[in-house]
C-alpha positions as a LaTeX table, in Angstrom:
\begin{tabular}{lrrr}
\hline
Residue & $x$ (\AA) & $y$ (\AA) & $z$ (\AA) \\
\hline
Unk1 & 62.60 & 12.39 & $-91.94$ \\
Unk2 & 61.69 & 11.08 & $-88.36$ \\
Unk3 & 63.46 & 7.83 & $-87.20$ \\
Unk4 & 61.70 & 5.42 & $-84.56$ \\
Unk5 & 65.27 & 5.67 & $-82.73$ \\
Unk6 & 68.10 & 8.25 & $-82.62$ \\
Unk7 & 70.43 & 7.83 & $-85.76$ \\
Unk8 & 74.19 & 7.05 & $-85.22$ \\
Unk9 & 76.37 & 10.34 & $-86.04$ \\
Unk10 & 79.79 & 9.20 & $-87.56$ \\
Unk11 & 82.72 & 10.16 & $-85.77$ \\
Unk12 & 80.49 & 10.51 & $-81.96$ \\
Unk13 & 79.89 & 7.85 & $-79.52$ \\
Unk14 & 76.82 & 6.00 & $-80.14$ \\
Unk15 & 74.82 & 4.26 & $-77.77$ \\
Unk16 & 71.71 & 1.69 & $-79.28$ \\
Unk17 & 69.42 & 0.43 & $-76.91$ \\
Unk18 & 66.98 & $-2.58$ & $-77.73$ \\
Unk19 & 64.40 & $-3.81$ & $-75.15$ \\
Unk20 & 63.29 & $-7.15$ & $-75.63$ \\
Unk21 & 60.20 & $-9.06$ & $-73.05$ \\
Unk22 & 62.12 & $-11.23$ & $-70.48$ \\
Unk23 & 60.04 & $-14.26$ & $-71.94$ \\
Unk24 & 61.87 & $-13.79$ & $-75.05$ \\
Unk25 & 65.29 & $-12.98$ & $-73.23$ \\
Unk26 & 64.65 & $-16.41$ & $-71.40$ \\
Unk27 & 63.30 & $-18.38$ & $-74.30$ \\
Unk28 & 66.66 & $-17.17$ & $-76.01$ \\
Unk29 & 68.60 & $-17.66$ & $-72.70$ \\
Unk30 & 69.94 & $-13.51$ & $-73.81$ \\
Unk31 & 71.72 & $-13.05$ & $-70.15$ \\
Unk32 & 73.78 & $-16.06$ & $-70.35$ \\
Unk33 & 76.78 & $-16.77$ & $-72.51$ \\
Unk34 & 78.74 & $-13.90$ & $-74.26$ \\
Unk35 & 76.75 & $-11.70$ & $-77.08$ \\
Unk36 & 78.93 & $-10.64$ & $-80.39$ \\
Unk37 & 76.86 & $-8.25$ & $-82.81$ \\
Unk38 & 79.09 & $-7.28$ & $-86.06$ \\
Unk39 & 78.27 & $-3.91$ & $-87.69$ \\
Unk40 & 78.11 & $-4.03$ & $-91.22$ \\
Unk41 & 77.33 & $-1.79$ & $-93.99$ \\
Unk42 & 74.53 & $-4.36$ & $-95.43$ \\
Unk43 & 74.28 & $-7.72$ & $-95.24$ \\
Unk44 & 76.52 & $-8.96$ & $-97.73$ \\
Unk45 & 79.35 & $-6.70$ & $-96.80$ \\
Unk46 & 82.33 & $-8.68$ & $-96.24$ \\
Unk47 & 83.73 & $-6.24$ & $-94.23$ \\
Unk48 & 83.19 & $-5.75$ & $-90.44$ \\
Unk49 & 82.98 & $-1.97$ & $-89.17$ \\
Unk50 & 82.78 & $-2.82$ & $-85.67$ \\
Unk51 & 82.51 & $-6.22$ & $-83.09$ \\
Unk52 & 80.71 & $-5.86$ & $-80.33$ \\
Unk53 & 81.04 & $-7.93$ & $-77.48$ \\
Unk54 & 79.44 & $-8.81$ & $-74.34$ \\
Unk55 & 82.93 & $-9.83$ & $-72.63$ \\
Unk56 & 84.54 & $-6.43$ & $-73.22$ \\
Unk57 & 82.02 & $-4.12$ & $-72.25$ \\
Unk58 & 80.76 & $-2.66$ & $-75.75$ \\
Unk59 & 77.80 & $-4.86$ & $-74.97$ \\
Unk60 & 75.60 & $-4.91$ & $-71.78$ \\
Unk61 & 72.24 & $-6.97$ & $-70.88$ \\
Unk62 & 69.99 & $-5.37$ & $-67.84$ \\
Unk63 & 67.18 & $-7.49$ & $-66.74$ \\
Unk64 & 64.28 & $-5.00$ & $-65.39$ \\
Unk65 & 60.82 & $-6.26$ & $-64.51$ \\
Unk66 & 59.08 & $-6.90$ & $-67.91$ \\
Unk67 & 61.90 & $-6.30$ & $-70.00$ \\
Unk68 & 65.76 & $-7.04$ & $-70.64$ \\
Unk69 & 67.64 & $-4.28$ & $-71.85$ \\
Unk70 & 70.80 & $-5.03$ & $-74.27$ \\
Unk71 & 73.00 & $-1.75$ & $-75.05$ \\
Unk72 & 75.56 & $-1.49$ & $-77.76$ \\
Unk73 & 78.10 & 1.14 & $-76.97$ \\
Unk74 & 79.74 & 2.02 & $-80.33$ \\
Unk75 & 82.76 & 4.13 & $-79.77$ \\
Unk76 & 83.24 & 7.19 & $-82.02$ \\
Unk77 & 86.09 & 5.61 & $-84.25$ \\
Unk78 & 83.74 & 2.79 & $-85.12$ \\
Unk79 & 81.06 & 5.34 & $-86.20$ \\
Unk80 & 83.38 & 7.26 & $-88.32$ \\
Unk81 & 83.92 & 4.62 & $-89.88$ \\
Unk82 & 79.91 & 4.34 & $-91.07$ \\
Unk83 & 78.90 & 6.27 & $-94.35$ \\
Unk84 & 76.33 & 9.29 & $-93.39$ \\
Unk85 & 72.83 & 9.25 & $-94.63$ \\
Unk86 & 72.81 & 5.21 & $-94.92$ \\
Unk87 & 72.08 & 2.42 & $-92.25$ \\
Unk88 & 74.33 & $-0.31$ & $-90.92$ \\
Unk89 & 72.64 & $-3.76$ & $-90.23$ \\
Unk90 & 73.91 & $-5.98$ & $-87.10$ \\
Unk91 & 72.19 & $-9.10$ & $-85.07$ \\
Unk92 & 72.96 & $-10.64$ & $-82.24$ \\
Unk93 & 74.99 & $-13.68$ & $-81.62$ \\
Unk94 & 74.85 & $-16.03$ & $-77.96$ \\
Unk95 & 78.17 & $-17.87$ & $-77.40$ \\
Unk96 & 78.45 & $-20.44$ & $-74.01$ \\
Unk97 & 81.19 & $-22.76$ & $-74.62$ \\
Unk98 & 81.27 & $-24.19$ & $-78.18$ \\
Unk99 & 78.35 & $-23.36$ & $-78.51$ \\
Unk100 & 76.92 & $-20.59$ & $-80.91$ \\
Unk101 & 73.38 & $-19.45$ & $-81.26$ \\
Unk102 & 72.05 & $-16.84$ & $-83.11$ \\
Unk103 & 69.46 & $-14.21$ & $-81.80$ \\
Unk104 & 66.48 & $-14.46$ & $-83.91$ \\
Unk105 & 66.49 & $-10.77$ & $-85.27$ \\
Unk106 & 67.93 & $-8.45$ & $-87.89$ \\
Unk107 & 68.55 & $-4.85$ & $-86.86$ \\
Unk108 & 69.23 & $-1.92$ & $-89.01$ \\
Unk109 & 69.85 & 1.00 & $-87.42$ \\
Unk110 & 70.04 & 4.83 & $-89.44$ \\
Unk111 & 73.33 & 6.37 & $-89.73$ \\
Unk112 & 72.62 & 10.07 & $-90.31$ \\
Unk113 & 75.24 & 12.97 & $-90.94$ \\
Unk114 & 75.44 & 15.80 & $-88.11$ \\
Unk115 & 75.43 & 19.24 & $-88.80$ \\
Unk116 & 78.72 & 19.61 & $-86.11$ \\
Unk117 & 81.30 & 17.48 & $-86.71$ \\
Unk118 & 85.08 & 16.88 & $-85.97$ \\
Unk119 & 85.28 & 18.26 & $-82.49$ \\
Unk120 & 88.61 & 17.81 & $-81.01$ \\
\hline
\end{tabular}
């Protein structure tokens, strides 16, 4: 099966990049604030597998000339964590002060099993 992006492999880290236009990283005011994205195994799941956060450094936002980068650095416990052959679903959260806006968006990325696994 081909995947439009490169599949998380549980217990690895796992870098997701997402390019969005800078006029929707303005419109959306995406460089300002803090960004939280919580990994979940669907929607409904009530429990988190990993927060992501702008603030500690999981999260990063790199304006370029057309485009503004955000990259989610998921760290190889909170992969292992993810069930192989499935997806996890996350979006993207803006908080400045009280304030808390949602990123218009629903991502689900492809968790995939790898052939070499528990490397110590």
């Amino acid at each position: 099966m081909q995947f439009p992006v490169e599949p998380i492999a549980p217990g690895y880290d796992a870098p997701l990049a997402i390019a969005y236009p800078n006029a929707f990283a303005d419109a959306v005011s995406l460089d300002s604030g803090v960004l939280v994205a919580q990994f979940r195994a669907h929607v409904d799941a009530a429990e988190t597998l990993f927060e992501a956060r702008s603030d500690n450094g999981s999260i990063s936002v790199v304006r370029g000339a057309t485009e503004t980068a955000v990259t989610v650095t998921l760290p190889a416990a909170a992969t292992a964590l993810m069930a192989p052959d499935s997806s996890v679903v996350f979006d993207f959260v803006r908080v400045e002060g009280a304030a808390k806006d949602v990123v218009p968006g629903l991502w689900r990325w492809p968790v995939r099993k790898s052939v070499t696994r528990n490397v110590s």
